[in-house]
C-alpha positions in Angstrom: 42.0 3.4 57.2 39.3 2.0 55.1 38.9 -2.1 54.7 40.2 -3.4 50.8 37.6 -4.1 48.9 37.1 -7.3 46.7 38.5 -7.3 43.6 35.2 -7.9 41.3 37.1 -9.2 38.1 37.8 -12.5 40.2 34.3 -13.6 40.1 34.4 -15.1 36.9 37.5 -17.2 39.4 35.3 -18.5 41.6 32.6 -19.4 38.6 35.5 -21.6 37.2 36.6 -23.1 40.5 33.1 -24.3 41.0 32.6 -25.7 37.5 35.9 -27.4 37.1 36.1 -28.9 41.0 39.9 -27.4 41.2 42.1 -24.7 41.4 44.3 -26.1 38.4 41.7 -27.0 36.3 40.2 -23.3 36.6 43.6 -21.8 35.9 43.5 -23.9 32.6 39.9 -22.8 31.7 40.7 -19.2 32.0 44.3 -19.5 30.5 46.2 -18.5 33.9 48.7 -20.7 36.1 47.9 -22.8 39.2 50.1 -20.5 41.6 48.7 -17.1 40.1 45.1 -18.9 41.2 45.8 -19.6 44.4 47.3 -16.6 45.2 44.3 -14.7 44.1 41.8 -16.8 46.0 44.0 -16.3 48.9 43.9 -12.7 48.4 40.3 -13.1 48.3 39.6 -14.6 51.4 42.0 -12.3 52.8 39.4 -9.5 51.8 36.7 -11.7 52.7 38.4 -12.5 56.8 37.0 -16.0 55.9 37.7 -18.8 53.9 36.1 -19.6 51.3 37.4 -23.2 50.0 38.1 -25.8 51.6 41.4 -27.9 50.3 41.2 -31.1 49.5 42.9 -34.2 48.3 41.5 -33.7 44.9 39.8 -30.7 44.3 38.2 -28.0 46.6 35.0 -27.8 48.2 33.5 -24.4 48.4 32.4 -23.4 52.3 29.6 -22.0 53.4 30.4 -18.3 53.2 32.1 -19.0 49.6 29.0 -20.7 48.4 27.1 -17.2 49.0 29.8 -15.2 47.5 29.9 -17.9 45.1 25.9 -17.2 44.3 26.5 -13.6 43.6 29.7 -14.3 41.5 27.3 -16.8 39.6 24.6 -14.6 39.0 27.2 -11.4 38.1 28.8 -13.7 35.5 25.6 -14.7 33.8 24.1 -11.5 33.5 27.0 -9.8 31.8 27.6 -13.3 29.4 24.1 -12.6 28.5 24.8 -9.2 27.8 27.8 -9.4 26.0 26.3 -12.2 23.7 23.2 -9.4 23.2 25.5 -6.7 22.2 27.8 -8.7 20.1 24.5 -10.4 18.3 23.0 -6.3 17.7 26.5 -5.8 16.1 25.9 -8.4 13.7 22.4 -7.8 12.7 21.9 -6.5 9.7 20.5 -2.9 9.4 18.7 -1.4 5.7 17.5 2.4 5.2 14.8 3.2 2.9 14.4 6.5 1.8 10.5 7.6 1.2 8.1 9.8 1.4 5.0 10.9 4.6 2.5 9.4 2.9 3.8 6.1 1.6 5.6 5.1 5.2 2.5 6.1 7.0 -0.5 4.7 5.0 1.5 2.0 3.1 4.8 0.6 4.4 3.7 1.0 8.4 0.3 -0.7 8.6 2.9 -4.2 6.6 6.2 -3.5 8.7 5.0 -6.4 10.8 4.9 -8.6 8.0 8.7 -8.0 6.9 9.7 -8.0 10.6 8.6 -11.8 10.9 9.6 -13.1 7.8 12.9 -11.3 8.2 13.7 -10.6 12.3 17.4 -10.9 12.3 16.9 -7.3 9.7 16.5 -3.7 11.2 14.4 -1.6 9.3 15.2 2.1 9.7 12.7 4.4 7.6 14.0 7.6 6.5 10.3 9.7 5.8 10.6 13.2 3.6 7.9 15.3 1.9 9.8 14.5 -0.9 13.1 12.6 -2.0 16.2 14.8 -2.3 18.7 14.9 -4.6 21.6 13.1 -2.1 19.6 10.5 -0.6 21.9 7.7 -1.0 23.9 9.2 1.6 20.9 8.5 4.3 19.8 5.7 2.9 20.4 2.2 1.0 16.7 2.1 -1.1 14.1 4.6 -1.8 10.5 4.4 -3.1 9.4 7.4 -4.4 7.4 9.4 -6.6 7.9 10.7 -10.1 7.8 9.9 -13.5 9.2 7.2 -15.6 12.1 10.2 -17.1 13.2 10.7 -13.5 13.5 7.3 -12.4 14.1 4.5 -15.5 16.0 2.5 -15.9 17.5 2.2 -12.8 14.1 2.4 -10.9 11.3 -0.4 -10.6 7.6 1.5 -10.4 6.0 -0.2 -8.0 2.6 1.5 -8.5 1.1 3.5 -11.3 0.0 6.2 -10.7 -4.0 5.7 -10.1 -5.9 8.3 -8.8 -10.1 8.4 -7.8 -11.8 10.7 -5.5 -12.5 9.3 -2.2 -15.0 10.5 0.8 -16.6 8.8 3.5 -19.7 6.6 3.1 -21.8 9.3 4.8 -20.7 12.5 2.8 -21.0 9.9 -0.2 -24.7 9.4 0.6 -25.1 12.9 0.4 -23.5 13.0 -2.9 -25.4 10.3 -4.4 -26.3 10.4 -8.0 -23.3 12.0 -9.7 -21.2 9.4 -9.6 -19.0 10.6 -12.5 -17.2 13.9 -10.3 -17.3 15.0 -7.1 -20.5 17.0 -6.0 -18.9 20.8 -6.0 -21.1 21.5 -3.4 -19.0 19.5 -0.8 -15.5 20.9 -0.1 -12.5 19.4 -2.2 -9.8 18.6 0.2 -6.0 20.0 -1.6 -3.0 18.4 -1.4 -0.5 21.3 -1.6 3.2 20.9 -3.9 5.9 23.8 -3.3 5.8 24.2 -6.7 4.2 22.7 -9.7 2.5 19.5 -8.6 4.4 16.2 -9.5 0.7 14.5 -8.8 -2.5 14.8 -10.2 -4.0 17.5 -8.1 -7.8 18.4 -8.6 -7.0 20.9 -11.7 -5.6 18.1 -13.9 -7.4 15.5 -12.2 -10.8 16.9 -13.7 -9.0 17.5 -17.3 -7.7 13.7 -17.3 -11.4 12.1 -16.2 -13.2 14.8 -19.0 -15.5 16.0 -16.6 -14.8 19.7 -17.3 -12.7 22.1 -15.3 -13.2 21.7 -11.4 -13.7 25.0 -9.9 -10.7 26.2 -7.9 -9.8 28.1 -5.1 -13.4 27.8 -3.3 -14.4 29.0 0.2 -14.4 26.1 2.1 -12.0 23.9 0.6 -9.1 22.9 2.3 -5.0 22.7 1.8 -2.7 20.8 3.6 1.1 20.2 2.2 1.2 16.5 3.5 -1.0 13.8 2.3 -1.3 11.7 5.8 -3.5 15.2 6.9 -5.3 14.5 3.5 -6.7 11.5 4.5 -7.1 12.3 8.0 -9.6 15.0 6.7 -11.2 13.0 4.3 -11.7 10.1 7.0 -13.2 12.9 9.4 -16.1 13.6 6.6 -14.2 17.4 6.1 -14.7 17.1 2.3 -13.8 15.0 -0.9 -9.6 13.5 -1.3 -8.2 12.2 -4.4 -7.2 9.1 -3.3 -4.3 7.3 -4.8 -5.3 3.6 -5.3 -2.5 1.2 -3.6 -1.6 3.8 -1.0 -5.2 3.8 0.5 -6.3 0.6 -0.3 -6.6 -0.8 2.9 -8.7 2.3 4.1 -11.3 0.9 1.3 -11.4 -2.5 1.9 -12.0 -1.3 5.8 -14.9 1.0 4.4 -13.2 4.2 6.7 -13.5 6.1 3.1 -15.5 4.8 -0.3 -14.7 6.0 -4.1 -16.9 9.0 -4.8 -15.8 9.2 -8.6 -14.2 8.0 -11.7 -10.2 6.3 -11.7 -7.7 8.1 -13.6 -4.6 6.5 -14.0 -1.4 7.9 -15.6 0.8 4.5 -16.2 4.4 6.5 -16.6 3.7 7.9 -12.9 3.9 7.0 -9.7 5.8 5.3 -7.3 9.4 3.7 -8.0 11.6 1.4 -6.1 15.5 2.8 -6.5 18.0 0.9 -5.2 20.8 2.7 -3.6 23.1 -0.2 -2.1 23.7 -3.6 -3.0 23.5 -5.1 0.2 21.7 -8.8 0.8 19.7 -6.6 3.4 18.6 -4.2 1.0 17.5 -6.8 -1.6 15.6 -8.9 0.7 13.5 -5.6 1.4 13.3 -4.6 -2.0 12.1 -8.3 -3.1 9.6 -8.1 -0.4 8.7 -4.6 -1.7 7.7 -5.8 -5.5 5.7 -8.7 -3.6 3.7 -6.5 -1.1 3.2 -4.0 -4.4 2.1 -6.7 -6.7 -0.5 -8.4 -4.1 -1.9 -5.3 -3.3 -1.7 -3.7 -6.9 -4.5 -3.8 -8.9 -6.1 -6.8 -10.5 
């Protein structure tokens, strides 16, 4: 026949006991009656083969072998407080979705999470990263920031950025291209940023028609296509060709010199991208405020 074990759920008991100095007091703090505490600890030292208080006139004093049970009760109790209080505080906090596309999360929004995160820490921020924004994103999502045109978007939109659009390379391949400042040399390879259909961007076709430098030859041997614009820039920053670049989004890769303009802005001011909210939540308009403010320091001046 085995021996009983201890019955765990009375350490929180012996906690009490300790911090209240009786048996009646603990039985107050935890809402139970004097007898049902004393029959428990008797129980318990039962288990034990030992006893574990020692009765006095007023109060109990704790024996050796109850002050080490007492130490792991202690110990037990605290850690799953702690927990508790950590569960019940990530219940409370506050969690907002934004809906947006590759290349704004990874070479806008990520590089200035931090910067939300410690003016806001008691908010989650989930990011919900498409090519492009669907049709039911509210269902996924409480805001979205994405790209279009002001018919798609206004009134119940914000554009955050303008579309504003100038080939970029790096400083070595620009070196190489020095002197025709106005349009990329077609000698270098022009780095595509594929659509599935036709391109809600400026792609290098109507780039070159907007900035009147004549129709940019297409479809060249060496150019190169990818269908997200993170890879874009990747291949831009590894010297693979010339990017158009869209000013606000790649900013911070300018001011760091990793790429340099290597022609003439365009800019298309009913374009680009737009802040849509999709809930009213105070967590959703405390990321969209801090949105317009990122958007207007780092817009154009």
């Amino acid at each position: 026949m085995s021996e009983g074990l201890i019955d765990l759920a009375w350490m929180r008991l012996l906690v009490e006991i300790d911090r209240r100095g009786s048996l009646s007091a603990a039985a107050e703090a935890l809402g139970l009656s004097q007898p049902a505490v004393s029959y428990q600890i008797r129980l318990l030292e039962q288990r034990a083969g030992l006893p574990l208080l020692h009765r006095l006139h007023r109060g109990v004093r704790f024996t050796e072998e109850g002050r080490r049970l007492l130490a792991i009760a202690d110990r037990t109790v605290a850690d799953v407080d702690s927990l508790q209080r950590s569960l019940r505080a990530a219940r409370r906090r506050p969690t907002v979705r934004l809906a947006t596309d590759y290349a704004f999360s990874s070479l806008w929004l990520i590089p200035r999470m931090h910067a939300f995160r410690q003016r806001h820490p008691e908010i989650d921020l989930q990011i919900v990263a498409t090519q492009r924004l669907g049709q039911h994103w509210r269902e996924d999502a409480d805001l979205a920031v994405a790209f279009g045109t002001v018919g798609e978007f206004s009134p119940q939109g914000r554009l955050l950025m303008p579309e504003r659009v100038v080939p970029v390379c790096t400083p070595a391949l620009a070196g190489r291209m020095a002197g025709n400042a106005g349009a990329p040399d077609q000698a270098e390879p022009l780095i595509h940023l594929e659509a599935d259909n036709l391109s809600p961007w400026l792609d290098w076709k109507s780039y070159g028609e907007r900035a009147s430098i004549g129709a940019l030859q297409q479809d060249r041997p060496g150019d190169l296509r990818f269908n997200t614009y993170a890879l874009v820039i990747q291949a831009a920053m590894g010297g693979q060709g010339v990017a158009l670049g869209w000013l606000g989004i790649i900013d911070q890769l300018l001011d760091s010199n990793l790429l340099v303009v290597a022609g003439q802005t365009v800019s298309v001011p009913d374009r680009g991208y737009w802040l849509v909210n999709g809930t009213d939540s105070s967590a959703a308009r405390l990321l969209a405020t801090w949105l317009v403010s990122e958007a207007t320091t780092s817009g154009p001046t």
